[in-house]
Every structure is written in C-alpha cells, then in structure tokens.
C-alpha positions as CSV (number, residue, x, y, z in Angstrom):
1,X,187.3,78.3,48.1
2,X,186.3,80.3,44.8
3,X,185.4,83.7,45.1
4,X,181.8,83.4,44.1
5,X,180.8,80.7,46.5
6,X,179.1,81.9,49.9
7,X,181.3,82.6,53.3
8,X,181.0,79.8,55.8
9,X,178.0,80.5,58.1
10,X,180.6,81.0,61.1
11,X,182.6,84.3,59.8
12,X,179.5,86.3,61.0
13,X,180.7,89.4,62.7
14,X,180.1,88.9,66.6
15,X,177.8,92.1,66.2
16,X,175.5,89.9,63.6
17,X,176.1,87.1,65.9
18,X,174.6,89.0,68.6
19,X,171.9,89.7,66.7
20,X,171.1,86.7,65.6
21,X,170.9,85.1,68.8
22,X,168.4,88.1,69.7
23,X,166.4,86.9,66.6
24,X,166.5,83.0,67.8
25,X,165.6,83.7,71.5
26,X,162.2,85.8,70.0
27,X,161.6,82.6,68.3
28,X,161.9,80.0,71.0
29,X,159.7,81.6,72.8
30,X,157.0,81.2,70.6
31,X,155.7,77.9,72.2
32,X,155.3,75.3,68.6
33,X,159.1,76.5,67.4
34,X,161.5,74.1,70.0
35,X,159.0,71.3,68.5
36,X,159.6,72.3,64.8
37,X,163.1,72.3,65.5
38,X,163.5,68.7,66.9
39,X,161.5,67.6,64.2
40,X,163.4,69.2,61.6
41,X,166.4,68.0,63.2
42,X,165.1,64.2,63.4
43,X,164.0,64.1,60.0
44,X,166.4,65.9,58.4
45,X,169.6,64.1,59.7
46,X,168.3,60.6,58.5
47,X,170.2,59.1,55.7
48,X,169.0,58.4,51.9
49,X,169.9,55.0,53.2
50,X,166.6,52.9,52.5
51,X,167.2,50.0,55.2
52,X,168.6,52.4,57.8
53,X,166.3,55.4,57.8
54,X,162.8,53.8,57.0
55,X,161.8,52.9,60.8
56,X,163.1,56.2,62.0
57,X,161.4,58.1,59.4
58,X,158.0,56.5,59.4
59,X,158.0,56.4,63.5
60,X,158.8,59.9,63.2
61,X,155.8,61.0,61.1
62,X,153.6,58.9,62.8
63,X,153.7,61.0,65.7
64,X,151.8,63.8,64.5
65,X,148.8,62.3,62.8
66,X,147.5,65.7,61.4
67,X,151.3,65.3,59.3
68,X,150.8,61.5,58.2
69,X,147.1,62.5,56.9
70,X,148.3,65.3,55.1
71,X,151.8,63.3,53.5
72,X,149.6,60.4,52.3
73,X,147.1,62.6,50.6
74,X,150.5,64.3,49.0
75,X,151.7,60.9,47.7
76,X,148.3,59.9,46.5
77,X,148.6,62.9,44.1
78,X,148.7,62.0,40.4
79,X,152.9,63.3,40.7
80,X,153.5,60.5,43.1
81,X,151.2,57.4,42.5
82,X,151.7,55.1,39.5
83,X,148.8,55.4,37.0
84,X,146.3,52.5,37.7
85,X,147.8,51.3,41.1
86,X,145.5,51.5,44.1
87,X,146.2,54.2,46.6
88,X,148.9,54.2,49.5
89,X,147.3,54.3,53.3
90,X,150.6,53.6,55.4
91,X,153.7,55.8,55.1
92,X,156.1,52.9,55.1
93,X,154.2,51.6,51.2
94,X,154.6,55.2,50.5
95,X,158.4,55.2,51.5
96,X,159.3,51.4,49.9
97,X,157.3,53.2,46.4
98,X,159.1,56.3,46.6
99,X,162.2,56.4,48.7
100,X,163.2,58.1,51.9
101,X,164.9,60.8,50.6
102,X,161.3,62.3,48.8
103,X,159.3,61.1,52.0
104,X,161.8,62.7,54.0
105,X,161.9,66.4,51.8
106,X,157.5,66.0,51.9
107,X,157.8,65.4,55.4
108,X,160.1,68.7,56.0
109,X,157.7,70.6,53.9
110,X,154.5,69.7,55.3
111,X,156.2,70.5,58.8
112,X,156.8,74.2,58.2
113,X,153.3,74.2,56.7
114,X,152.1,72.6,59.7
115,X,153.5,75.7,62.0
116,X,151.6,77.9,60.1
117,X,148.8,78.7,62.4
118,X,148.3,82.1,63.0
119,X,145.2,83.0,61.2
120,X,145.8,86.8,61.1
121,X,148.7,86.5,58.9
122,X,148.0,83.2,57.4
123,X,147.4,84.7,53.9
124,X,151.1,86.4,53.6
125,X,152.0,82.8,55.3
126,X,150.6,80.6,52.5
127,X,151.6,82.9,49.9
128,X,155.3,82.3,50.9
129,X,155.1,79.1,51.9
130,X,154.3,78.6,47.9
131,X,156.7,80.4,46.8
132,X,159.2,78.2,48.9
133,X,157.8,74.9,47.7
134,X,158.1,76.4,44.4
135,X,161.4,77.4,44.4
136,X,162.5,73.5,46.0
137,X,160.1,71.4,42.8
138,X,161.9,74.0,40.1
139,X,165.0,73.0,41.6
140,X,164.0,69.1,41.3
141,X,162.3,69.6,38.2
142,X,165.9,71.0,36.6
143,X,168.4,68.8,38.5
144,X,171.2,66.9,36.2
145,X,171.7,64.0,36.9
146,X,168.1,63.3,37.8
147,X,169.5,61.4,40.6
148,X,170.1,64.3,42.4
149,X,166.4,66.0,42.4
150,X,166.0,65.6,46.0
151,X,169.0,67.4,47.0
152,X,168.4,69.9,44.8
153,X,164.4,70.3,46.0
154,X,166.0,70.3,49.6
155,X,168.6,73.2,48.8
156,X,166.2,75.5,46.9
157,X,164.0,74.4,49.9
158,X,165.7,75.5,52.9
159,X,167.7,78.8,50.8
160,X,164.1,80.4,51.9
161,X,164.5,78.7,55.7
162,X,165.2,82.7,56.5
163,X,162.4,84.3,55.0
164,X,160.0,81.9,56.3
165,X,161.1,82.1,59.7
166,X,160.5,85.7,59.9
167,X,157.4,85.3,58.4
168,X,156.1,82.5,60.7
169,X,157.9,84.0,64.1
170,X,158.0,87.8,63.3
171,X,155.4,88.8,60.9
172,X,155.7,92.9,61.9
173,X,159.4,92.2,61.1
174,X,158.1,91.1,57.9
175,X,155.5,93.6,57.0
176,X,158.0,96.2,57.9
177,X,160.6,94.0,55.5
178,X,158.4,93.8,52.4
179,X,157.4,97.4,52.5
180,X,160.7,98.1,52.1
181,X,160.7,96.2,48.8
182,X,157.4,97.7,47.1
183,X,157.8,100.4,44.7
184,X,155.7,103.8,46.0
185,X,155.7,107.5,45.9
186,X,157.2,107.4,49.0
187,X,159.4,104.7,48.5
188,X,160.7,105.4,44.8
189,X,163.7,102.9,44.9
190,X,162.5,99.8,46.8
191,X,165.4,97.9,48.3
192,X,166.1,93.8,47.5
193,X,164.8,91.8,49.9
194,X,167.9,90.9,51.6
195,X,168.9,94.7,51.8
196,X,165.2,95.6,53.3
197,X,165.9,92.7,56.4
198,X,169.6,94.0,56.5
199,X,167.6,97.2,57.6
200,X,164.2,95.7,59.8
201,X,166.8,93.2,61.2
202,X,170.3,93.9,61.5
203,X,171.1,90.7,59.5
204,X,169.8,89.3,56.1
205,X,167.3,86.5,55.4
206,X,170.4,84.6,53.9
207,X,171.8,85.0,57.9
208,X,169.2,84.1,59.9
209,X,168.4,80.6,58.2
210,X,171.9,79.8,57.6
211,X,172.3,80.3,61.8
212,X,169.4,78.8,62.8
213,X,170.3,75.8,60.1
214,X,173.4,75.5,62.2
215,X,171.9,75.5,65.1
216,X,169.9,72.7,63.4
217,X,172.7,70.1,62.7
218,X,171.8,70.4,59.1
219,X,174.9,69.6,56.8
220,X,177.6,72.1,55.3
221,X,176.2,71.5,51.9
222,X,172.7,72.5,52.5
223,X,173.9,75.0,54.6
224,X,176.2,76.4,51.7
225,X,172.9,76.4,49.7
226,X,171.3,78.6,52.1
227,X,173.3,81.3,51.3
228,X,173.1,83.5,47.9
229,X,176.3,83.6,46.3
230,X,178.0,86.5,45.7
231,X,179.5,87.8,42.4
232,X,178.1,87.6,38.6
233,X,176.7,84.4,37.6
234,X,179.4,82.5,36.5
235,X,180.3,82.6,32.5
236,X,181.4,78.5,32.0
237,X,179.4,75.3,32.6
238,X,179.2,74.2,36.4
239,X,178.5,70.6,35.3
240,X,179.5,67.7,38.0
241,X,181.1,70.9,40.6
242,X,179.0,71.0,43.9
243,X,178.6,74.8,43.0
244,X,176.2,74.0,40.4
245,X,173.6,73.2,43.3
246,X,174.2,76.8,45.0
247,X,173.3,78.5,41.5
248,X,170.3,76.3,40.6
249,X,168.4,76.9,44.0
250,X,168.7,81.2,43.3
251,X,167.3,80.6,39.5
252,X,164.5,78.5,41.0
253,X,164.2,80.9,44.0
254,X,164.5,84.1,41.8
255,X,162.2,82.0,38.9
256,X,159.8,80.9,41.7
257,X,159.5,85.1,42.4
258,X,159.3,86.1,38.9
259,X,156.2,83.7,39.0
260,X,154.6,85.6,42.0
261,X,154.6,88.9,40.8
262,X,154.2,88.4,37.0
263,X,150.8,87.3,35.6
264,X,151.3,84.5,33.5
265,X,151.1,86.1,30.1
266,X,153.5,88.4,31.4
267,X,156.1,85.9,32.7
268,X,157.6,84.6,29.2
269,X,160.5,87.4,28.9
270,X,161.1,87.2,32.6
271,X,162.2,83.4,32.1
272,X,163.7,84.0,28.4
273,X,166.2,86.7,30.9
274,X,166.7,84.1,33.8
275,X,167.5,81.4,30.8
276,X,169.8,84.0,29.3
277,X,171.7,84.8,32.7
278,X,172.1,81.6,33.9
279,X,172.1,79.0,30.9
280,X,175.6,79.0,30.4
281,X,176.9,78.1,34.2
282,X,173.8,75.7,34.1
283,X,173.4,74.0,31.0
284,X,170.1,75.3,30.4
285,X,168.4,74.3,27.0
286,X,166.1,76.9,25.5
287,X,162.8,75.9,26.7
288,X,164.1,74.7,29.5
289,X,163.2,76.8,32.5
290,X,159.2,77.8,30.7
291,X,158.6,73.5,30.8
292,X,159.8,73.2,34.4
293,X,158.2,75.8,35.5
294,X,155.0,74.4,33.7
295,X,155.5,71.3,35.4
296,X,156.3,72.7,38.5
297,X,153.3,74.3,38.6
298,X,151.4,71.4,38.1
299,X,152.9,70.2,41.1
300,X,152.3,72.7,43.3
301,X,148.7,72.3,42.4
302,X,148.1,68.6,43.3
303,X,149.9,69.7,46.5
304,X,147.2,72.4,47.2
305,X,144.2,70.0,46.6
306,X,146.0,67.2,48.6
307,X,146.5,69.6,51.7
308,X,142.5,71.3,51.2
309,X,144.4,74.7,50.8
310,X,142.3,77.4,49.4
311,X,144.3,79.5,47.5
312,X,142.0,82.5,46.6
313,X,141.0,83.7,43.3
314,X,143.1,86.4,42.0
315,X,145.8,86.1,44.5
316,X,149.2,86.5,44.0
317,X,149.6,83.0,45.1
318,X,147.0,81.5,42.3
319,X,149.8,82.5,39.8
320,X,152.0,79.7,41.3
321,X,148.7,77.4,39.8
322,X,146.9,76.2,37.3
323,X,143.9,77.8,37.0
324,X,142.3,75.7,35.1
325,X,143.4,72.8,37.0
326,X,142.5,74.7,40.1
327,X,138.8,74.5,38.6
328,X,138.5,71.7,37.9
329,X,140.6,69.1,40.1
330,X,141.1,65.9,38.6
331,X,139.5,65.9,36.0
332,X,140.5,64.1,33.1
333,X,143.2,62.5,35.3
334,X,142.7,59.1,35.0
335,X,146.0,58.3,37.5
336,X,144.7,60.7,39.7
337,X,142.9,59.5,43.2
338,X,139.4,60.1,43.9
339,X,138.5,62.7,46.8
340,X,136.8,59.1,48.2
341,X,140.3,57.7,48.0
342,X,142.1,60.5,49.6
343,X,139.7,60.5,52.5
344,X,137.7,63.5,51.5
345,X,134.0,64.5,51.3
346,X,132.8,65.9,48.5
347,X,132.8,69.5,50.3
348,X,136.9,69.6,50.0
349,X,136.6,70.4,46.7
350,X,133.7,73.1,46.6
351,X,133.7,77.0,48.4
352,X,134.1,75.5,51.6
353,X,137.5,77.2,52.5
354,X,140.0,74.5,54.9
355,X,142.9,76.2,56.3
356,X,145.9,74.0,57.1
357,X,145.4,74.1,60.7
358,X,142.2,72.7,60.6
359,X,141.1,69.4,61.3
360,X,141.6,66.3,58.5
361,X,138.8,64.0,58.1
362,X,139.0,61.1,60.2
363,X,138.7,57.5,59.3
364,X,137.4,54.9,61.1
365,X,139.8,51.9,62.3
366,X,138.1,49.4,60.0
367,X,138.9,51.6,56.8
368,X,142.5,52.4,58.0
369,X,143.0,48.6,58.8
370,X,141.4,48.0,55.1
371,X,143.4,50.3,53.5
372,X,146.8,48.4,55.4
373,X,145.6,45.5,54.5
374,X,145.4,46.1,51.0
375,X,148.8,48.0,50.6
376,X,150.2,45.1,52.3
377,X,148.7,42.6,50.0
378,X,150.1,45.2,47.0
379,X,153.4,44.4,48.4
380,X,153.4,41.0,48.9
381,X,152.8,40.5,44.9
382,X,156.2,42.1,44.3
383,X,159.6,41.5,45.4
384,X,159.5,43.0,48.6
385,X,162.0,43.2,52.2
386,X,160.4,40.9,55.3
387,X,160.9,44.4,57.2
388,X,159.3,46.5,54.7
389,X,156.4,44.4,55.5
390,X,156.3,43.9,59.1
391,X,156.8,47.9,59.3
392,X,153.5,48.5,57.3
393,X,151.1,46.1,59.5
394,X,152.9,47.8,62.8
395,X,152.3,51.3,61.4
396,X,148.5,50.1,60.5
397,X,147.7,48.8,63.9
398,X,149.2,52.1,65.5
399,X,147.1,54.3,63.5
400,X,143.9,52.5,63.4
401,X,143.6,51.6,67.1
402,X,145.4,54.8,68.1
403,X,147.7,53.1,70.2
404,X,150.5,54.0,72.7
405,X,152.9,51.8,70.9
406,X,153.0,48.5,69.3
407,X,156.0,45.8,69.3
408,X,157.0,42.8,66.8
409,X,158.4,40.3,68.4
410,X,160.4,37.2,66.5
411,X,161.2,33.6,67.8
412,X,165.5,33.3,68.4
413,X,165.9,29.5,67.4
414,X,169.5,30.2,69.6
415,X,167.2,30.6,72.8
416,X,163.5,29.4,71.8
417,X,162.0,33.0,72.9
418,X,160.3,35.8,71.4
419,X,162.4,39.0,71.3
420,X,161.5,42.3,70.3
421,X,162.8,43.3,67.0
422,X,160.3,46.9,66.0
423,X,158.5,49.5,67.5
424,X,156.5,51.8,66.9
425,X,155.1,55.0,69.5
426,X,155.8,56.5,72.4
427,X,158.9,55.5,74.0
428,X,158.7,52.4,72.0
429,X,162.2,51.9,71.1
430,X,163.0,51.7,74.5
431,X,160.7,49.1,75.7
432,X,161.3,47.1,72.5
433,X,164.4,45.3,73.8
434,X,162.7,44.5,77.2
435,X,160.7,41.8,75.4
436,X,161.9,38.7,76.4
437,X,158.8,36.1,76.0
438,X,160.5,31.9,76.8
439,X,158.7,29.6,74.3
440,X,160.7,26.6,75.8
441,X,160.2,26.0,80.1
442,X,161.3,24.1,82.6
443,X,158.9,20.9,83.8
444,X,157.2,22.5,86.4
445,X,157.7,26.1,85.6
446,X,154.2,28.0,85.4
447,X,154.1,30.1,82.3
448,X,153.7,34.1,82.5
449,X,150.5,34.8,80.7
450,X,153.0,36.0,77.8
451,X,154.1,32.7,77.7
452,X,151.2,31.0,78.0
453,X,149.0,33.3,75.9
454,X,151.5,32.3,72.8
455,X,151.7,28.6,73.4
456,X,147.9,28.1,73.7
457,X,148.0,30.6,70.1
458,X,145.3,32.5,71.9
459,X,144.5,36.0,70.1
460,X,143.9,37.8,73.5
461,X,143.0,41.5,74.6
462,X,143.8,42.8,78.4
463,X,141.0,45.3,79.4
464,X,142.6,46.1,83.1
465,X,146.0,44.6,83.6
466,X,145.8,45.9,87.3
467,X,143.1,43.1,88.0
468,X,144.5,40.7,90.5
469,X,144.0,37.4,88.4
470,X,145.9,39.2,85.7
471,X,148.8,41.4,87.9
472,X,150.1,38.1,89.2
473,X,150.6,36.5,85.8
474,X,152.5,39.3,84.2
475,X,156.5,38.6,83.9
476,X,158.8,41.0,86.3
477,X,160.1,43.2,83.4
478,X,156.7,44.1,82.0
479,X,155.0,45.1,85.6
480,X,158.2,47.0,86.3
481,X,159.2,48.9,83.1
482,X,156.4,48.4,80.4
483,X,153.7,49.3,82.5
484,X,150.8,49.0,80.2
485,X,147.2,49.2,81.7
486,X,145.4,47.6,78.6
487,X,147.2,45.5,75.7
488,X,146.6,43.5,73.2
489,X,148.5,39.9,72.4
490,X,148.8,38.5,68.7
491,X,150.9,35.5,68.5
492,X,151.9,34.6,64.6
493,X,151.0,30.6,64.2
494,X,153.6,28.9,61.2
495,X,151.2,25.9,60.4
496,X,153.4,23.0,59.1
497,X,151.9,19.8,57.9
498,X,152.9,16.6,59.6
499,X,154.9,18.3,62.1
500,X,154.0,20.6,65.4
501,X,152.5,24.5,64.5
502,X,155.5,26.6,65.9
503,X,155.2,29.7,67.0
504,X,157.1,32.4,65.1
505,X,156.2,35.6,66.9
506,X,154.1,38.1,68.5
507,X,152.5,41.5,68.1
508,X,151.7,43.5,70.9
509,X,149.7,46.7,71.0
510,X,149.1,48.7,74.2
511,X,147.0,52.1,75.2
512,X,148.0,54.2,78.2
513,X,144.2,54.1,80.4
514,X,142.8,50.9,81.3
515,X,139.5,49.8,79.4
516,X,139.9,52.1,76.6
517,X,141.2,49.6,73.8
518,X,137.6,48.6,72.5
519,X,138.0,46.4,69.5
520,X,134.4,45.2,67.6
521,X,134.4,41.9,65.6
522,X,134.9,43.5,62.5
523,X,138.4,44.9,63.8
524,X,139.7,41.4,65.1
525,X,138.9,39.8,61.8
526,X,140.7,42.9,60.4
527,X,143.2,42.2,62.8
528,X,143.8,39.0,62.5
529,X,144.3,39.3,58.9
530,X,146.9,41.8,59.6
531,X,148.5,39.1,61.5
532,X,148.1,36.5,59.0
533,X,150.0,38.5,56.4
534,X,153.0,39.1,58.6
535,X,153.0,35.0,58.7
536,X,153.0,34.9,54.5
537,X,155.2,37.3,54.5
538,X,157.6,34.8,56.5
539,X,156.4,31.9,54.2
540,X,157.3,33.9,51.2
541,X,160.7,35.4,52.8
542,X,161.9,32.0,54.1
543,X,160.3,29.6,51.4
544,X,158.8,28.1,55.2
C-alpha cells in the first residue's frame, strides 16, 4: 500500500483500542444510538443493485415515518424532481426516478439528522451536521466519472462519522474539543481538530468513526475514506486510482470548513489555495471548486427548506446558504414544488422556527392514497417493472391506513393458489411466505373465508377476527402464526371477455387491535383504485 494512503482501521494500538471501546460503550448507552446503528447498518449494506435492494430499502424507510416524510420532501426539491413532472408521494417512485444508491445516501443522511434531538446543543448539532452534508454534495458535485457521485457523496459523508458522533453522544467532549481549536489570548496557537480530540479523547475524530464504522459492517473502501491521509497532497494526477476518492472527500471536507468560517466575500482566495493544492492530484479545472461549491450550496439549501430547518440569520451555518434563496424560497423556480405539494402550510416558510425533532404535518389517508395513485398512474405511462409497481400501491396502503403490514399475493398457475410474493411492515417478511390461499378445491371441501372471500371477488374488511362466525372460517396457518385481529381482503379480478374472470391475486392489509381499521367510502373507492392499477399493471406487463 502507498505511503500516503491511510493505515487499516485495525493497527490501532490496543491502548487506542481501549479507548475506543470506552468511547463506544458512553455511546450505547445513550438509549436512540443501538437504533441508529442497525439502521445504518440495514441501509448501508444494501447493494446499488436496483431489483435487489428496492424492497429492502423502501421497507426499511418506511418504518420510521417521521424519515419517509422528511426523504420525500428532499426528493421533491427542485435538485431531485424533473422540471414540470408532478410530485413523488411513495419512496419506491422516488427510488425507480432516482436510484437506490441516492435514496440510500438521503436515507443515511436524514438518519443522523434524525438523532439529533437534544435541544440544548442542537445549534452546534445543526451547524455540523451542515458542514457534513456539505462536505458529502461537494464531493458529488466534483466526482469524475459522474457515475461515481454517490460514492464519492458517501465517502466525504461518513470521513465526518467521528466528529459527528462526538457531537451527537458527547457534546462536553466537544466543547472542550473545539476550544481547543479557536484562536485566544489564552490559547495563542489553537491545535487542528484532530490534534484537539487526540487531547479531550485519547484518540482522533479520524479513530473513532473509522472504529465504530467497523463495528458497523461498512466496507473497506468507505472505511479507507474515513480516514485522512497522511503525507503532502500528492504531485501527479490520481485519475481512475481508488485513492482519488480518499483525496476528494478532505478537499470537500476541508472546502466544506473554509465555507464555515469565511464569509462569502472572503472565501474566493481560500478556494483559489484549495484549487492550487489539490488540482494537480485531482484534475481540478480553474473554476472548478468556486462552481461546485456554488452549486453545492444551492443544494444544501433546498435541503434546509425540505427538512423546515431554521438556520438563523447571521450564523455560521447560513454561510453554507444562499441567502438570497434563503429569503425567498422558491421563487422563481418554476421546477420547484409548492409548500402545498410538499405537505406544508404556509407557516413552514415564515418566523415560525421547526426543529428537526418536531412533528411533520400529517396527511390524511385520502390525500396519501391520491398522491399513490397518481405516482402510480405516472408510472404506468412509461416503461416500467411489474414489481416497481406492485411495491408503490403496497407502500401507499401501508402508509395511508397506517397498517401493521400488508401482503401481495399472486396466483401459481403450477398449483391454482395465491402465494405471497411482498411485504411490507412489521415482521412482514416473515409471514409473507405463510400465504398459501387454494383457488381450485375439492367437491365438497368448504372454503376458508380466504378462499371463499376471493372466489366470490368480494372486497371485504374483518373488524374482529376473534368473533366466533369468523374464528372458525380462518385457515390453520393464519389463526396460528399470522394472528391478525382486524384485516382487510382485496382480491385482483382479470376480466376476460368470453371466457371466466380469473382471479390473479390478493392484497391483504392488517392492524394489530381489533376494530381500529376504519375505512370511509372515499377510502375504498381510493382503494379499490389502488387495486385496479395493480390489475393494468398485469394487463400491461403480460399483454393479458
């Protein structure tokens, strides 16, 4: 391995190991960090593959709804939706429009914003949680190929995993750490910021987030780009080496800072001396590193409004802005959404001052179940995957009836039943291959009220499935393992002319308390035209 790549995040000494594992136990027992940490594990290990990862990813974020509110008003930003294209309301459209790998990177930002909740540091919080997401879109914004933006938004990303960490987990650690680093009579040659947690914590920033990233599962390259490497930047053109990625995220990450504590009409020489230092092993063009960073900052400002964070005037953080943008959102955008469009009242956008761990606007079911429907309908006018499809009308269901879990269900023609084939919620995945619904039965067999529900084509909802008339109906490996005390039944109807209707499937949607899936007549028709686009879908797919 070259000199002036970073060590392997395993030659620690076993005194910074022991130290380390101090720092991570502090963390753990702050009570939301084990749940950050399985969702950043989840997330982060899915593939860029589109037609292995989209289920997982999309079931994923849909178990925090304060996260899937907060992505879709990201994607809905003027960055992410085509201009004159209505706006996306399910996370699957969103992933089919912009891939998994940039849902996936959102997702992983908007989870470490999520975590930070402690109002009493909450300003230093949102200041570096900027600066991180700053560091991570300069990094995109400069990637060659362009192919590889989201790796390189991921490695800037997590190089300030570290830093963050101590802010969110051990914000005395990080007073005490950027004291250290401020110029004052007392303090007349301020230490780097990996020298001043060297001191406060026994081990660097670079340290800590390369351990806990292990710790993490997170792969050897992003873990090599957690690190700062060591040595000069190199003199010759790192163009196609994998090292190339290591010295883009520290410009972006040391760009990112000279945006934070320069004011912008300040800023200019500081980038003409990054562009000087590292154009050479980069390839950097003149101009270069002042346009991403204006675009960049762009960004990071649709981000802001998207997520209601008030950023305050005159704050080190409103350099990472546009001011002017800042003042006047949207304007003049005509590809922008509409604070109507992105679920907002007219409030979001005034003094009124939303933190991140505040409550989102809610929606109604009918509006979310509108909003599915017309994504849906978006998709069906272009060329589009059968799975895509059924993924967006589960995912709108589960959100606007705030199920337990819902299940798709498809006809075998090998065995004439309905098997499960998606899920969606709580232990769904689990359940979904206990479907087993016989289309086809034996002269003188009675039918389970699965069975019989989908050969009479029956749209039916059970308020109590504990009543008697309904308990002795229900097939063995429902009362057993499913368990459901309220559900809803769909069946999907292929209409064929001259010949029998067949049944081609079956949606299923349960809540976990008897009585409490209440659905109005608006909804069912809603509903049911949910269910009548998975069936065009099928016409479309199969030329049925």
């Amino acid at each position: 391995m070259p000199a002036d790549l970073p060590p392997p995040p395993d030659t620690a000494t076993s005194e910074a190991d022991l130290t380390l594992e101090y720092l991570l136990r502090r963390m753990r027992f702050k009570s939301d960090f084990p749940a950050l940490s399985t969702s950043i594990m989840r997330v982060q290990s899915l593939s860029d593959s589109e037609t292995g990862s989209l289920h997982i990813l999309c079931d994923e974020i849909l178990k925090d709804v304060a996260l899937t509110q907060k992505l879709l008003r990201v994607v809905n930003t003027a960055h992410y939706r085509r201009a004159g294209t209505d706006p996306i309301s399910t996370v699957s459209r969103a992933v089919s429009l912009i891939g998994v790998a940039t849902v996936r990177n959102l997702a992983l930002s908007l989870m470490l914003l999520d975590h930070m909740e402690d109002k009493v540091h909450a300003a230093q919080l949102k200041v570096e949680f900027l600066r991180t997401v700053m560091a991570g879109t300069l990094a995109s914004e400069m990637a060659h190929p362009p192919r590889m933006a989201e790796e390189a938004f991921l490695g800037a990303l997590f190089r300030n995993l570290g830093r963050l960490l101590v802010a969110f987990y051990l914000p005395e650690d990080a007073e005490q750490i950027r004291l250290l680093t401020v110029k004052r009579p007392d303090n007349p040659r301020p230490s780097t910021i990996q020298e001043a947690s060297t001191k406060v914590l026994g081990v660097g920033h670079d340290e800590l987030g390369a351990y806990v990233g292990k710790q993490w599962g997170l792969p050897d390259n992003l873990l090599a780009c957690m690190r700062t490497p060591t040595g000069g930047v190199p003199s010759r053109s790192l163009a196609a080496r994998p090292e190339r990625m290591w010295w883009l995220a520290s410009l972006s990450d040391q760009t990112a800072q000279a945006m934070l504590d320069h004011e912008p009409g300040a800023l200019g020489d500081e980038l003409k001396n990054l562009t000087a230092r590292f154009g050479s092993a980069l390839d950097l063009q003149p101009n270069e590193l002042s346009d991403a960073a204006g675009r960049a900052r762009k960004r990071l400002t649709e981000l802001t409004h998207a997520l209601n964070m008030h950023v305050p005037a005159a704050s080190p953080g409103e350099r990472l802005l546009e001011t002017y943008y800042v003042d006047a959102p949207n304007q003049g955008q005509a590809d922008g959404p509409t604070a109507a469009e992105l679920g907002l009242d007219d409030s979001a956008f005034g003094d009124t001052t939303l933190e991140p761990g505040m409550p989102l606007p809610t929606q109604d079911a009918a509006s979310i179940l509108t909003n599915g429907i017309q994504d849906i309908t978006n998709t069906l006018v272009e060329s589009f995957r059968l799975n895509d499809v059924l993924q967006m009308i589960l995912e709108t269901m589960l959100r606007a009836l705030d199920c337990r879990r819902v299940v798709f269900c498809l006809r075998d023609p090998r065995t004439g039943q309905l098997l499960g084939r998606l899920a969606l919620g709580e232990g769904a995945e689990e359940i979904k291959d206990l479907f087993k619904v016989p289309l086809v039965l034996q002269p003188g067999v009675v039918p389970d009220l699965f069975s019989a529900i989908c050969l009479k084509h029956a749209d039916t909802l059970i308020a109590d499935a504990s009543a008697s008339a309904i308990a002795n109906r229900l097939p063995a490996w429902f009362r057993d393992r499913v368990q459901a005390p309220t559900f809803l039944l769909l069946p999907l109807v292929l209409k064929r002319v001259n010949q029998p209707d067949v049944v081609l499937g079956l949606i299923y949607a349960d809540k976990g308390q008897a009585g409490s899936m209440a659905i109005d007549e608006r909804e069912l028709s809603l509903l049911r035209t949910l269910r009548n686009q998975a069936v065009m879908a099928f016409r479309q797919a199969t030329g049925a």
